[in-house]
matplotlib code that plots the C-alpha trace (Angstrom):
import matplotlib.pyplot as plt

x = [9.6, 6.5, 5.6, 5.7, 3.7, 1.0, 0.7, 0.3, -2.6, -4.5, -4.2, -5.0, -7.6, -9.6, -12.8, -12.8, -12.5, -14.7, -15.7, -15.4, -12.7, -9.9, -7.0, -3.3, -1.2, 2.0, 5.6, 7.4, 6.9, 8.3, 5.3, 2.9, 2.5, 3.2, 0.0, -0.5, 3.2, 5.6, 7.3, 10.7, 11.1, 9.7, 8.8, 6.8, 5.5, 4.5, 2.2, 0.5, -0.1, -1.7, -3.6, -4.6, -8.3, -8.7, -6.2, -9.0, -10.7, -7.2, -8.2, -5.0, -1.6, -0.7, 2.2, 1.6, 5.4, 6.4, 5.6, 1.8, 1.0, 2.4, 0.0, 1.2, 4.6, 4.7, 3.0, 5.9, 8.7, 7.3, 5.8, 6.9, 6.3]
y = [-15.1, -13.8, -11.5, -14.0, -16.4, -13.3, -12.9, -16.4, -17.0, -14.0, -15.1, -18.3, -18.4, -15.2, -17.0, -18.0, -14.7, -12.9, -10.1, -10.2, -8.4, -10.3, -10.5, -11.5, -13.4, -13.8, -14.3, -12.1, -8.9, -6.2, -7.3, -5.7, -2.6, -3.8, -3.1, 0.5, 2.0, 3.3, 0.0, 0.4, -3.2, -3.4, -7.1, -6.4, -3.4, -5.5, -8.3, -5.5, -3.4, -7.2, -7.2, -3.8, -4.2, -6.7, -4.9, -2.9, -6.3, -6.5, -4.9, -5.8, -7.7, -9.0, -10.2, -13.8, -15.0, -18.9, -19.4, -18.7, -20.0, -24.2, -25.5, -23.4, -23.6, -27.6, -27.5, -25.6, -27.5, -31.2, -31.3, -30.7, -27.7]
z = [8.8, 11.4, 9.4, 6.7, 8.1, 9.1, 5.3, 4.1, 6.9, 6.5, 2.5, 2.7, 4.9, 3.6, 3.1, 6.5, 7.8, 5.7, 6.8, 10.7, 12.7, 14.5, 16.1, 15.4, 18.6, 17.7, 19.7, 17.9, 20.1, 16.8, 15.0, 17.3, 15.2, 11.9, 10.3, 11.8, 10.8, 8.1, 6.8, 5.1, 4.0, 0.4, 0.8, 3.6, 2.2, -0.5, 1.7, 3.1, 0.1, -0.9, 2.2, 2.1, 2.2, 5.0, 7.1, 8.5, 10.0, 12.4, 15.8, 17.2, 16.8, 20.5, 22.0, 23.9, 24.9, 23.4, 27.2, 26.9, 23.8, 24.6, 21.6, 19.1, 20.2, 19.8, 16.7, 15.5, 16.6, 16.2, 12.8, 9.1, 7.3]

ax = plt.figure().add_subplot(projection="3d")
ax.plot(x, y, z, "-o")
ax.set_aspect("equal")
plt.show()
């Protein structure tokens, strides 16, 4: 699902990004290298084979535990998908 959610951002909000370099916080500490490494899931292979040509942009994936990241955190539990 964080992994999932990676995707759909970076996807969706491509215009936004354009061409500037960024970086992914997430809570999900396995996800740190996931753009750098050999992936043996196919559906993830398959959002990053999608991605491939902004994957570049990503300087870095970091880890910010739930317990740094309170805005994000709420947002997540207290309103509908």
């Amino acid at each position: 699902q964080e992994a999932l959610a990676i995707f759909w951002c970076i996807s969706e909000l491509r215009s936004y990004i354009g061409d500037s370099s960024f970086i992914v916080e997430t809570d999900h500490k396995p996800l740190e290298n996931f753009h750098k490494k050999q992936i043996n899931y196919k559906r993830v292979m398959n959002w990053l084979f999608k991605l491939q040509d902004i994957l570049p942009q990503i300087i870095a994936v970091k880890h910010r535990p739930g317990a740094h990241n309170a805005a994000a955190d709420y947002i997540s539990r207290h309103f509908p998908p």
